[in-house]
LUMSEMI-863961 format. One record per atom (N, C-alpha, C, O): residue in one letter; atom name; x, y, z. Coordinates in steps of 0.05 Angstrom, whole numbers. Last residue first. Layout:
NODE r  a     xx     yy     zz
NODE A CA      X      Y      Z
...
// end
This chain:
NODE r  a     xx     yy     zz
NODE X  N   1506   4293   2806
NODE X CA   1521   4293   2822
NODE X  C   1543   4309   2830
NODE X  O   1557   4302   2849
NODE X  N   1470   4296   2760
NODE X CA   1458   4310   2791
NODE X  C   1492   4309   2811
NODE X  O   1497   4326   2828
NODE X  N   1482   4268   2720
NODE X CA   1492   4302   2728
NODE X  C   1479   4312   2742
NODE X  O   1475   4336   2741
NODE X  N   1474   4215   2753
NODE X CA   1501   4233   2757
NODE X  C   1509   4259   2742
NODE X  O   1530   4271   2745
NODE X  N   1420   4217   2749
NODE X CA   1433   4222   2780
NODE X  C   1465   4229   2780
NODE X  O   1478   4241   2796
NODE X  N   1422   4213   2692
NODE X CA   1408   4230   2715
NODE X  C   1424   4242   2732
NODE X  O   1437   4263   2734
NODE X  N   1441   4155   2683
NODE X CA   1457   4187   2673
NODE X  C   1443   4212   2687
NODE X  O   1458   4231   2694
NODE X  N   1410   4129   2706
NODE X CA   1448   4129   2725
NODE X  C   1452   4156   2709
NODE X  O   1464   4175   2718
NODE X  N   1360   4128   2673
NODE X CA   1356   4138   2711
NODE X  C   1388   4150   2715
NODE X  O   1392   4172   2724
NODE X  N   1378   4114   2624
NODE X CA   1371   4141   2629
NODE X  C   1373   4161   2663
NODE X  O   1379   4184   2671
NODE X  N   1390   4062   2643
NODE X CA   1412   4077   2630
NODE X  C   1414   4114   2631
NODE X  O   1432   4130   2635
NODE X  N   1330   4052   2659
NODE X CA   1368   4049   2679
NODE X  C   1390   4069   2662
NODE X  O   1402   4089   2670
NODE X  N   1319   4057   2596
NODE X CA   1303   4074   2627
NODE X  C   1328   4070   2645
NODE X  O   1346   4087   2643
NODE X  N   1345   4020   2564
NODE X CA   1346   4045   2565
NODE X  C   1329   4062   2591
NODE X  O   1339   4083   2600
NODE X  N   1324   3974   2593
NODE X CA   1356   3977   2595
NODE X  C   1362   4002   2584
NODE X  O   1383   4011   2591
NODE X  N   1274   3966   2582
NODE X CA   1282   3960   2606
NODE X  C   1306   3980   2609
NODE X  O   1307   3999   2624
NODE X  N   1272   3960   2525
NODE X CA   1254   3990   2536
NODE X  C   1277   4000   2566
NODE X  O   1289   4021   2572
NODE X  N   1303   3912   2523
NODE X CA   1308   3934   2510
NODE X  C   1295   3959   2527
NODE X  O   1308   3975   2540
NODE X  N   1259   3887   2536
NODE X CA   1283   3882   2555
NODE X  C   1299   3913   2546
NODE X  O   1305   3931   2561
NODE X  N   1224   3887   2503
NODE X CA   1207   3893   2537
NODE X  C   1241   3897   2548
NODE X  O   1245   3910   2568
NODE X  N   1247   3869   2453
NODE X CA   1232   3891   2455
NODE X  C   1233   3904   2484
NODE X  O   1240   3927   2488
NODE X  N   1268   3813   2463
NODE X CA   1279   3842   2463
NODE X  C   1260   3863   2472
NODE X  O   1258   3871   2495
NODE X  N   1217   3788   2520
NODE X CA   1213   3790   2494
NODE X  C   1244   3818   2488
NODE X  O   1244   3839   2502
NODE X  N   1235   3771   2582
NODE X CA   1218   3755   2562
NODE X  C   1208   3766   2533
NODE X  O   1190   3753   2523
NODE X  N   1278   3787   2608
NODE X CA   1284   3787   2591
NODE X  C   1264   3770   2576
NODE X  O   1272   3755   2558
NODE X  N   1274   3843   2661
NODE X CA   1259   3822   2648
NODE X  C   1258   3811   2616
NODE X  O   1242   3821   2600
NODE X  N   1316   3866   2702
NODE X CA   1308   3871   2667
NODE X  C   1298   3841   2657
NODE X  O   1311   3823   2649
NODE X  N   1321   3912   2760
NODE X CA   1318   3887   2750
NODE X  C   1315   3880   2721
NODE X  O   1306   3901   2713
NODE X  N   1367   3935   2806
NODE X CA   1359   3945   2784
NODE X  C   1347   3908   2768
NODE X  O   1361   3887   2765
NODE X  N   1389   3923   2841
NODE X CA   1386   3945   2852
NODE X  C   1355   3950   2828
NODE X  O   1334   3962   2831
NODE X  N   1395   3852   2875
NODE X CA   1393   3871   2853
NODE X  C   1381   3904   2868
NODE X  O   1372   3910   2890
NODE X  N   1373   3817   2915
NODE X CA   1397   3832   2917
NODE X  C   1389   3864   2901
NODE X  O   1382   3886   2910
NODE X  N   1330   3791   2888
NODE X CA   1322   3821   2910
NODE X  C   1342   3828   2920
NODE X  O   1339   3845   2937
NODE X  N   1345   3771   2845
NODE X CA   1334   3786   2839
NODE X  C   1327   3813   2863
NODE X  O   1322   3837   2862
NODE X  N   1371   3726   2871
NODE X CA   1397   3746   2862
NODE X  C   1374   3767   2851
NODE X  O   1387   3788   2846
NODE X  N   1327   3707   2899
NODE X CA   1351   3719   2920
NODE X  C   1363   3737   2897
NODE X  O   1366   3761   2902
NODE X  N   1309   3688   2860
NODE X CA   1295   3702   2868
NODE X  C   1308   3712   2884
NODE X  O   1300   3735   2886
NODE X  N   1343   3638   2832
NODE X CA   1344   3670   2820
NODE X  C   1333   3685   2835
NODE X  O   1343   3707   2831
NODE X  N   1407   3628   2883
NODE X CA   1381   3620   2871
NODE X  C   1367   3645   2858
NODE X  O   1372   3668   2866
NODE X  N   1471   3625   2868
NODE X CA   1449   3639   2881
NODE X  C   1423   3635   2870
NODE X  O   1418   3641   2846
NODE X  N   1493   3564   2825
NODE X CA   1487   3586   2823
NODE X  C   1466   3594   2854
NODE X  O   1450   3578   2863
NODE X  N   1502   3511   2826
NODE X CA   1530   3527   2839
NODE X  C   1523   3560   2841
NODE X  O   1536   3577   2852
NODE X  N   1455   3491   2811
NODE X CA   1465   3482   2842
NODE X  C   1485   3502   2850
NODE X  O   1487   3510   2873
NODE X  N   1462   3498   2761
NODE X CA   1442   3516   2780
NODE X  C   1447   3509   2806
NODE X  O   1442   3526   2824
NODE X  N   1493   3467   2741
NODE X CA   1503   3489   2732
NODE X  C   1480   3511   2761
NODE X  O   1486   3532   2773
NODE X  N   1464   3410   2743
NODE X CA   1490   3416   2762
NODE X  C   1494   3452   2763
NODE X  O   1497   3463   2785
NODE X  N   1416   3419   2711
NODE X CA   1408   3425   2743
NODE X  C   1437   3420   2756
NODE X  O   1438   3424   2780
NODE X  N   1450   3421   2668
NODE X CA   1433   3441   2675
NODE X  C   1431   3449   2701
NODE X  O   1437   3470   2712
NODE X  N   1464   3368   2667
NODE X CA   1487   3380   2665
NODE X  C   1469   3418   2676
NODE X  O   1481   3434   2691
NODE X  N   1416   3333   2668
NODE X CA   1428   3335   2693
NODE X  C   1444   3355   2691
NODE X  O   1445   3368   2712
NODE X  N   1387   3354   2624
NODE X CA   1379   3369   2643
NODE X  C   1402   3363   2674
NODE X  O   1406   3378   2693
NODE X  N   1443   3381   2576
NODE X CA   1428   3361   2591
NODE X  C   1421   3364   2614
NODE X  O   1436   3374   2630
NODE X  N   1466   3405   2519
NODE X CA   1453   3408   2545
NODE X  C   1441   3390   2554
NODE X  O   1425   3380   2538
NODE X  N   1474   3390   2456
NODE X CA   1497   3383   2482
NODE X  C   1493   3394   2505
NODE X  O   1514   3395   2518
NODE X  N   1454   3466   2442
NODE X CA   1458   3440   2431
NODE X  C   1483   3423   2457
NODE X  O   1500   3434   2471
NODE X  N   1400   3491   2482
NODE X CA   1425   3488   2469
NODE X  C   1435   3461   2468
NODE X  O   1430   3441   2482
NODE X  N   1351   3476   2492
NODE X CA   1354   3477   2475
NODE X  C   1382   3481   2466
NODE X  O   1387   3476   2442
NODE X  N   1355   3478   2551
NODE X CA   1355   3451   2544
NODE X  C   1352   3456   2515
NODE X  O   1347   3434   2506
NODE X  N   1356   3533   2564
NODE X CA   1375   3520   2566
NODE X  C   1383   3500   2558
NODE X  O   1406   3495   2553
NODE X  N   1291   3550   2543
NODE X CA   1322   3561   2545
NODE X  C   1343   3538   2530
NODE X  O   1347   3529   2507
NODE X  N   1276   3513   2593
NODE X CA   1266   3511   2559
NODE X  C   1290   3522   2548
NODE X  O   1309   3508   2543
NODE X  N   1299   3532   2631
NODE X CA   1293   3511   2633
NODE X  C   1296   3505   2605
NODE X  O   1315   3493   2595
NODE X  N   1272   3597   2629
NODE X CA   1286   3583   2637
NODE X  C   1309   3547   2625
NODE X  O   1331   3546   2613
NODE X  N   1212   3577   2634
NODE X CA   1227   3590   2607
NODE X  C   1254   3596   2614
NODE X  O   1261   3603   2592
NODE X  N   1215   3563   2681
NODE X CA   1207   3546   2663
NODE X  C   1216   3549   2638
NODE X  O   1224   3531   2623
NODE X  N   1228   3611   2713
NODE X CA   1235   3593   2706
NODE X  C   1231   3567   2694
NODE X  O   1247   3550   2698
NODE X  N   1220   3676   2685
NODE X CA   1208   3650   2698
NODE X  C   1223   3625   2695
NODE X  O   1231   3620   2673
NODE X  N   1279   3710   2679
NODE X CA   1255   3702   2671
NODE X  C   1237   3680   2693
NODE X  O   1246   3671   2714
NODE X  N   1319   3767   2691
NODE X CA   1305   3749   2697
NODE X  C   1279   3738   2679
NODE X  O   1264   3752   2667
NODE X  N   1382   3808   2710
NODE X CA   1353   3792   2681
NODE X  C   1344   3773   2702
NODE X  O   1356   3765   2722
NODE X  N   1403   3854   2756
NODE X CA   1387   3823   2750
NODE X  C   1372   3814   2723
NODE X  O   1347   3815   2721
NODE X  N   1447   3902   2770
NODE X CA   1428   3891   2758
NODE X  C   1422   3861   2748
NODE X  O   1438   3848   2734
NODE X  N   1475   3944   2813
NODE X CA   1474   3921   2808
NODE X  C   1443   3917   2785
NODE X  O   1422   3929   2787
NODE X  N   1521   4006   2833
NODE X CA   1494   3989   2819
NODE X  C   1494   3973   2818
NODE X  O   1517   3966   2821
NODE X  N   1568   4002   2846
NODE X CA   1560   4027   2842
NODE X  C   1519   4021   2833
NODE X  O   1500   4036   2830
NODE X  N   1604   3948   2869
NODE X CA   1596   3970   2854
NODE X  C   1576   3986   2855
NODE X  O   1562   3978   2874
NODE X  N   1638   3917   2895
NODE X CA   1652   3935   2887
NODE X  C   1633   3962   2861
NODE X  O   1641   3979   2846
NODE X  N   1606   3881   2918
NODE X CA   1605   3903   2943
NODE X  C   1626   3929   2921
NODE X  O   1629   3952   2929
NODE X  N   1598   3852   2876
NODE X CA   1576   3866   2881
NODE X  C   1585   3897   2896
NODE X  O   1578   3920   2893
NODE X  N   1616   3808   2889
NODE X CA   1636   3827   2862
NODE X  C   1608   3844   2865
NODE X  O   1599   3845   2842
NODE X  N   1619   3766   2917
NODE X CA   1615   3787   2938
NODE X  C   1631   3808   2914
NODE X  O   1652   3821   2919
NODE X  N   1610   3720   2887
NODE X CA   1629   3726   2896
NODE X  C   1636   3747   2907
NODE X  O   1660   3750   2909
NODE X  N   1550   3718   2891
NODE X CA   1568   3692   2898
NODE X  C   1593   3701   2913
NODE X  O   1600   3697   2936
NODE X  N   1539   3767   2849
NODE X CA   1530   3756   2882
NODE X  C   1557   3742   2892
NODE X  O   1578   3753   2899
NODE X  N   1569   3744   2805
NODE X CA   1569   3771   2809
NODE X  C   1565   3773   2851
NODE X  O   1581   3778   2870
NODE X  N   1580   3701   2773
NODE X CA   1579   3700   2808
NODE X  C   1580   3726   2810
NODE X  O   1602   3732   2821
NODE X  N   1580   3733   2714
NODE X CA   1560   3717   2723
NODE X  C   1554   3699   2754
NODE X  O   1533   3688   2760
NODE X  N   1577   3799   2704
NODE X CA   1592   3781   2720
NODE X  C   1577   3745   2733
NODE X  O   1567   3739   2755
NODE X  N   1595   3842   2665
NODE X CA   1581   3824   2654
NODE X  C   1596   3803   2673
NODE X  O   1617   3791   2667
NODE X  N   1594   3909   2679
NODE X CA   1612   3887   2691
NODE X  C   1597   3867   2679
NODE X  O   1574   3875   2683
NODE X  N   1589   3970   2648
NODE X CA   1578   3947   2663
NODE X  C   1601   3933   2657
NODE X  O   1620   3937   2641
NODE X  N   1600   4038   2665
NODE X CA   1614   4011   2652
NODE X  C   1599   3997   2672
NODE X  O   1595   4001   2696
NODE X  N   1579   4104   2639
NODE X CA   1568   4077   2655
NODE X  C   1589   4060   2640
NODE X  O   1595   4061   2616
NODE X  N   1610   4142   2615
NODE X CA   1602   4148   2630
NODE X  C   1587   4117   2653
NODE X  O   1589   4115   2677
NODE X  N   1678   4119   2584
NODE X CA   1652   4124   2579
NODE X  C   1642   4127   2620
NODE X  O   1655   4121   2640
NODE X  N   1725   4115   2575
NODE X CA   1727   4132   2584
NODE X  C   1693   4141   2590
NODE X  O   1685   4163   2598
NODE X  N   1775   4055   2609
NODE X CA   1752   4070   2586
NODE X  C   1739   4091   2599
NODE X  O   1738   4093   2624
NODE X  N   1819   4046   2636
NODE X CA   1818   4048   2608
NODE X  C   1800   4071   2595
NODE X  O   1803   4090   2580
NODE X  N   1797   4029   2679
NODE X CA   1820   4048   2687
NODE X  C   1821   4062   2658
NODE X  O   1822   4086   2657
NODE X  N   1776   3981   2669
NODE X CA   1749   4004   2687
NODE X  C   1775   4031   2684
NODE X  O   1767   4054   2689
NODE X  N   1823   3945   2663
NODE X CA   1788   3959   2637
NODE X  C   1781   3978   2645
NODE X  O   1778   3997   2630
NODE X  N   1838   3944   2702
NODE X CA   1853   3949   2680
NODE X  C   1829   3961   2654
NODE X  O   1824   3978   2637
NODE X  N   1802   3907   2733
NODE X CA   1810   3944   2741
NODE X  C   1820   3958   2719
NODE X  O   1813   3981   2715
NODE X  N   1798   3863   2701
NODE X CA   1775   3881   2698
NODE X  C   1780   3919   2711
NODE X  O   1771   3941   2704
NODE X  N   1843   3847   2709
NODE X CA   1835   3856   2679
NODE X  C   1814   3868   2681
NODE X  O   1808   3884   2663
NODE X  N   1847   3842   2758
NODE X CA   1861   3856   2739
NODE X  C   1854   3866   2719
NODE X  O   1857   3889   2711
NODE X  N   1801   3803   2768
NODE X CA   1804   3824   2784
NODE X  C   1818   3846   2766
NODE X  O   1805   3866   2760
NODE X  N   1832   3754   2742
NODE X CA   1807   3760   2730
NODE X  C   1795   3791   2736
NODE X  O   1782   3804   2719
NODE X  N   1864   3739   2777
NODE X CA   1880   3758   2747
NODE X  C   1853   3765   2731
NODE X  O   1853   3778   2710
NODE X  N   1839   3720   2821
NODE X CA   1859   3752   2816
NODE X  C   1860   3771   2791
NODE X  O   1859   3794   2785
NODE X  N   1815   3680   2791
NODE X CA   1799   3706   2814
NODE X  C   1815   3725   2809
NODE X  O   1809   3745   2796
NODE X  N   1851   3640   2784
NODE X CA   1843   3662   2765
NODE X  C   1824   3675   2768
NODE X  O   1812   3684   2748
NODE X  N   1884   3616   2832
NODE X CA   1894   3625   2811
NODE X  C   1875   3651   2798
NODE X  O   1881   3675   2801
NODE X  N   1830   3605   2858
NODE X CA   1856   3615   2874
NODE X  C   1882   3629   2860
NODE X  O   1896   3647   2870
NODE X  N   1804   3569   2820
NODE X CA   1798   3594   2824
NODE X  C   1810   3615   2836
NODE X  O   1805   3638   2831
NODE X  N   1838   3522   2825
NODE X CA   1830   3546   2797
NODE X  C   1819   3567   2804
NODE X  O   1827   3587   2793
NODE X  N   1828   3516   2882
NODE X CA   1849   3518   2873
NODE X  C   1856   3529   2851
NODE X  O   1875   3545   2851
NODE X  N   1773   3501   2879
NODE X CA   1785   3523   2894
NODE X  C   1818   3531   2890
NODE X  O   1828   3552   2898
NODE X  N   1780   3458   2842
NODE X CA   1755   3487   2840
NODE X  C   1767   3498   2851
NODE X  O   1780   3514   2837
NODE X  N   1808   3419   2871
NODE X CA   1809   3429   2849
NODE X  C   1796   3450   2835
NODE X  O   1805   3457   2813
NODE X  N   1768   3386   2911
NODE X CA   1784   3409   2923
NODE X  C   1808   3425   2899
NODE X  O   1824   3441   2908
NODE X  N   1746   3349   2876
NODE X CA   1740   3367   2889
NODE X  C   1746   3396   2906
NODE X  O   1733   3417   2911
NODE X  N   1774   3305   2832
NODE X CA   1777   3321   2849
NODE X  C   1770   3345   2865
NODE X  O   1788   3361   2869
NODE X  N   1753   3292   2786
NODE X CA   1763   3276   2804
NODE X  C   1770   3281   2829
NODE X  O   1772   3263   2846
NODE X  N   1727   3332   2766
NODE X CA   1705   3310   2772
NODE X  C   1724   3296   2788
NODE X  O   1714   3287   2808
NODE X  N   1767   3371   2756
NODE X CA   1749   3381   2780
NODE X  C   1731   3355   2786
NODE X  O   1719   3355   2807
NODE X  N   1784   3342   2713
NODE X CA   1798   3356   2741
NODE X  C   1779   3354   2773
NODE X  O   1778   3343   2795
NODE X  N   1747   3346   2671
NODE X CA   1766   3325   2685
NODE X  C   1770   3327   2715
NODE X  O   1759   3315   2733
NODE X  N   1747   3404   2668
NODE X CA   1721   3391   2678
NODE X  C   1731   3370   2693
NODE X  O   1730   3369   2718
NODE X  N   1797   3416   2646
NODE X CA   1792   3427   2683
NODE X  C   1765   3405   2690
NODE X  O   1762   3392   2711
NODE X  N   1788   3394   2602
NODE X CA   1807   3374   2615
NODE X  C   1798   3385   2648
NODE X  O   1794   3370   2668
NODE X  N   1753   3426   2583
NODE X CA   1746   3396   2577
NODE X  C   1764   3386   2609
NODE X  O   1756   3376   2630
NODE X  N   1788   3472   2578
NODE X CA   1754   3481   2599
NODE X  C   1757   3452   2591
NODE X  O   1780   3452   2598
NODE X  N   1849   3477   2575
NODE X CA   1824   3459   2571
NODE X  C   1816   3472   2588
NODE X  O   1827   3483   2607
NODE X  N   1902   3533   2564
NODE X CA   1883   3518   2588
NODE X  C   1863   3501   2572
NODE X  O   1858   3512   2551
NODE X  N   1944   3511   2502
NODE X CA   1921   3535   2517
NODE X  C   1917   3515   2540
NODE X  O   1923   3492   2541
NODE X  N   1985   3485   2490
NODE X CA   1995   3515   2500
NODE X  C   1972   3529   2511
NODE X  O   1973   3550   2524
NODE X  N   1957   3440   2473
NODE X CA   1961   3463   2455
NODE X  C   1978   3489   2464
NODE X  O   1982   3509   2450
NODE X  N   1934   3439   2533
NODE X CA   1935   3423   2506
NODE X  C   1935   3453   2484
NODE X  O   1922   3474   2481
NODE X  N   1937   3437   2604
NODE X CA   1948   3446   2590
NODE X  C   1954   3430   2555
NODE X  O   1972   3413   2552
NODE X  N   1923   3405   2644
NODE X CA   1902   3411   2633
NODE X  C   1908   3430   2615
NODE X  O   1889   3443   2606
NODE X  N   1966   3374   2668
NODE X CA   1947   3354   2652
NODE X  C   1928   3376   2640
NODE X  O   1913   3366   2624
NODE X  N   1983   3412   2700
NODE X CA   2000   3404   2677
NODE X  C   1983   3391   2660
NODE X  O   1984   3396   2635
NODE X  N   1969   3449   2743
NODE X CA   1953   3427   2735
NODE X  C   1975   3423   2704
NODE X  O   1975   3442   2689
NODE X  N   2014   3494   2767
NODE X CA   1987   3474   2783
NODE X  C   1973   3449   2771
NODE X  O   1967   3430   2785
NODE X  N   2035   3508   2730
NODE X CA   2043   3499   2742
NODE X  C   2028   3481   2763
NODE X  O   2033   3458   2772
NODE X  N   1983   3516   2687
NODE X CA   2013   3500   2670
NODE X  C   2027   3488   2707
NODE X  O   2030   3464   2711
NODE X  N   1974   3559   2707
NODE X CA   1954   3536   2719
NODE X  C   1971   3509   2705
NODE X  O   1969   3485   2714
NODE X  N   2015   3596   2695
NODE X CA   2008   3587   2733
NODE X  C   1990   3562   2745
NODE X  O   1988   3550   2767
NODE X  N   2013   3603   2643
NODE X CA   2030   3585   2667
NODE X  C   2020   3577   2684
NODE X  O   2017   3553   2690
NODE X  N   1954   3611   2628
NODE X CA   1967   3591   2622
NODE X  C   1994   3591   2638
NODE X  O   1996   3568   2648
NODE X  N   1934   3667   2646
NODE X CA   1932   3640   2661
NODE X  C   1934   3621   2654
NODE X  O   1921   3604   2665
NODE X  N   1950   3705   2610
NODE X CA   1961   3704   2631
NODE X  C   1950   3680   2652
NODE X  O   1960   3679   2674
NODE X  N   1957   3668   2541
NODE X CA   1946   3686   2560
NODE X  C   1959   3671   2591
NODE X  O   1969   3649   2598
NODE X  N   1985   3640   2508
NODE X CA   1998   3663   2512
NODE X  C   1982   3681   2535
NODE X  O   1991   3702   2546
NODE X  N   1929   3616   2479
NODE X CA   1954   3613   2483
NODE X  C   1969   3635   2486
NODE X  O   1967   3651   2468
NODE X  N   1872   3629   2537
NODE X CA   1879   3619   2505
NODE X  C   1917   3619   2504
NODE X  O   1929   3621   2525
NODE X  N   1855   3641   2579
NODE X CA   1855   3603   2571
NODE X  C   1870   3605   2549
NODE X  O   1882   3585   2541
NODE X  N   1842   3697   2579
NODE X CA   1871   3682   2593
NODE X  C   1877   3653   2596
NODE X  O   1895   3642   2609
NODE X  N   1808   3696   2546
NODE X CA   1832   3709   2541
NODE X  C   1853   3692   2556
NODE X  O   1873   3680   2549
NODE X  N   1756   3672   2589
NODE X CA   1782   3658   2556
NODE X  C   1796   3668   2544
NODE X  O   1803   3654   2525
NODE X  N   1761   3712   2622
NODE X CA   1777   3686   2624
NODE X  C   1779   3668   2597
NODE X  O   1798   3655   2589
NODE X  N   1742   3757   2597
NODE X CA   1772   3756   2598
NODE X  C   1772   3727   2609
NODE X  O   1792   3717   2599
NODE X  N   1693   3725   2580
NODE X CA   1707   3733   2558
NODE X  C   1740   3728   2566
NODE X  O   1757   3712   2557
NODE X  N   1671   3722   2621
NODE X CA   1668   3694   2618
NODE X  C   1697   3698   2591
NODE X  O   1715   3682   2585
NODE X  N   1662   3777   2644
NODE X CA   1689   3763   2654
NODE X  C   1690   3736   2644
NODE X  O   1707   3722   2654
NODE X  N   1663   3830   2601
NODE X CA   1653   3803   2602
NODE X  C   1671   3796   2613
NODE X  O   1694   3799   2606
NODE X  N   1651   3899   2601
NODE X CA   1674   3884   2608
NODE X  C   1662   3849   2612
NODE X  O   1648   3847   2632
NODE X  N   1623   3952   2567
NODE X CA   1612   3930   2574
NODE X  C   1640   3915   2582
NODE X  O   1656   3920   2565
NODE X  N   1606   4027   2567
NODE X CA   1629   3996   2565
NODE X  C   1612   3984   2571
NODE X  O   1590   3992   2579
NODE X  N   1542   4043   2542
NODE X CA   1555   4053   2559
NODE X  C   1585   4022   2556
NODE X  O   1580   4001   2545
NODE X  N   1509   4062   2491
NODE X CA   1529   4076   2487
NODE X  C   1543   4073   2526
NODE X  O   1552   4094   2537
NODE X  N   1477   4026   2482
NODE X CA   1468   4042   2492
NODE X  C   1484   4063   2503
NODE X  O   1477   4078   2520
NODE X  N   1494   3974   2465
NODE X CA   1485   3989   2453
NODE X  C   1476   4022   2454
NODE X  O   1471   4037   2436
NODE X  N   1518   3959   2520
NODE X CA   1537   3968   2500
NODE X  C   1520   3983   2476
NODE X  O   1531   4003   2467
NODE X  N   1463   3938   2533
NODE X CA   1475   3967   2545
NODE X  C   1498   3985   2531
NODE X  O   1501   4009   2529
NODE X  N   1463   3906   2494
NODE X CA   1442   3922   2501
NODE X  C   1453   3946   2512
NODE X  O   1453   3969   2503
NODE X  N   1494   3870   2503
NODE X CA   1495   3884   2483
NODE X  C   1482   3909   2480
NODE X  O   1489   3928   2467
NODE X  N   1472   3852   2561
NODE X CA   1497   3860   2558
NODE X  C   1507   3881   2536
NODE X  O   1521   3900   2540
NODE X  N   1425   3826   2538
NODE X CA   1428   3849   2557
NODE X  C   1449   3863   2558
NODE X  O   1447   3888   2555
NODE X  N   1457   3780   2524
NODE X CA   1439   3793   2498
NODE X  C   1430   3822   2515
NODE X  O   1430   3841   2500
NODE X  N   1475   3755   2569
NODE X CA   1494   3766   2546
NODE X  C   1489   3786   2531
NODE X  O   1503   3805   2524
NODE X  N   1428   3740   2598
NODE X CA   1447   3757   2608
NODE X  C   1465   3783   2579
NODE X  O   1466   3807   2573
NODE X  N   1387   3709   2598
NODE X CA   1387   3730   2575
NODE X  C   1411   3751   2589
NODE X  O   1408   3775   2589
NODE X  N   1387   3662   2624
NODE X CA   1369   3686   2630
NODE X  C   1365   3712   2608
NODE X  O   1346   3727   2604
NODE X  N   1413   3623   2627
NODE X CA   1393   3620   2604
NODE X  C   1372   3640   2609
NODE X  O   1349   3640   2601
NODE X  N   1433   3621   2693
NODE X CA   1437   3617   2658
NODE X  C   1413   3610   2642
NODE X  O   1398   3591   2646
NODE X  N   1432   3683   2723
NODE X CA   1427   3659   2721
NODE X  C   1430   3649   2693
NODE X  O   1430   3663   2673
NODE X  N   1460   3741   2733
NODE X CA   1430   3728   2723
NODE X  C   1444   3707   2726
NODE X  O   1468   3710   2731
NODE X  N   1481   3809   2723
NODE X CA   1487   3783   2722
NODE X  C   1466   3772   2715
NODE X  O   1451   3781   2698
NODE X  N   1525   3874   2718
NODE X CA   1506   3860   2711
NODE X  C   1502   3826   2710
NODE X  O   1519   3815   2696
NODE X  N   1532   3934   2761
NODE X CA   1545   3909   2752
NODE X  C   1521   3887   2739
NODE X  O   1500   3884   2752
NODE X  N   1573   3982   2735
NODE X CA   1539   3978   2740
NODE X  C   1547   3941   2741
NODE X  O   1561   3928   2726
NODE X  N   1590   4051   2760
NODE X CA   1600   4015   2769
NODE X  C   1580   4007   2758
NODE X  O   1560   4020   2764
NODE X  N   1615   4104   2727
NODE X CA   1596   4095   2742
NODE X  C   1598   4052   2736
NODE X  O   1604   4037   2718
NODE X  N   1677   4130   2726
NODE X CA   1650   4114   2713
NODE X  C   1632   4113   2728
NODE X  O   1637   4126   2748
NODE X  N   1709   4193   2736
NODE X CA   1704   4166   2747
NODE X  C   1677   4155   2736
NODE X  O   1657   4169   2736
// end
């Protein structure tokens, strides 16, 4: 049996680039931003069901992320409804992974990790974090970011200092180098304790 690690943050925290990190570090990595665009794309498992629920957001045979935006601006009670759909099958694919691989640590790359109480299923938790300013800076440098579109994306997020004293485990992502050091020490601590176990 793996060991659970689950990993999240806020955006523009350095989640992803952490993520590699641990994959670097010889333990799985499972991205749920990933399997849900597996299952946006054509042929994946959440093109019917959302084909049946939302017809308008179906182009090409794939789900729109453009058209759900649509969606969800006209309609509010449309979030819960996508999500009612692809919570589950998002669930699946991730047991279906954790069932798969054979490595000793699998992280979870979960970005409502908190939010969505995907925490109580694991074994560890871990937080990136930066200041928020850097932060901020981050974010507004990707191309087609805008601070309103920014400060919407943080409204839906656990605020970072809460999701940092959730955490079990924290990784300060202000230079590779410091984050790196970070993510081999955890890596070293979970392999410990479990041939202690």
């Amino acid at each position: 049996m793996s060991f659970r690690l689950g990993l999240t943050g806020s955006i523009g925290m350095g989640k992803s680039t952490t993520a590699r990190m641990f994959g670097d570090a010889g333990c799985a990595v499972w991205d749920a931003d990933a399997a849900v665009h597996r299952m946006y794309a054509p042929g994946g498992a959440a093109v019917d069901p959302m084909r049946a629920a939302f017809p308008q957001a179906i182009v090409d045979g794939a789900v729109s992320r453009d058209r759900l935006k649509e969606i969800i601006a006209c309609d509010p009670d449309a979030l819960k409804r996508i999500e009612t759909i692809v919570h589950p099958l998002v669930a699946a694919d991730r047991a279906a992974f954790a069932e798969k691989t054979s490595a000793d640590i699998v992280v979870f790359d979960i970005p409502l990790l908190f939010e969505t109480g995907g925490d109580a299923l694991m074994d560890a938790t871990v937080c990136v974090t930066i200041p928020a300013e850097e932060q901020r800076a981050r974010v507004l440098a990707r191309p087609g970011m805008t601070a309103a579109q920014f400060d919407a994306i943080l409204s839906k997020q656990m605020p970072n200092a809460e999701k940092v004293r959730c955490a079990d485990y924290v990784v300060v992502t202000d230079t590779l180098d410091h984050a790196r050091e970070q993510v081999a020490r955890i890596v070293a601590q979970i392999r410990e304790q479990l041939k202690d176990a």
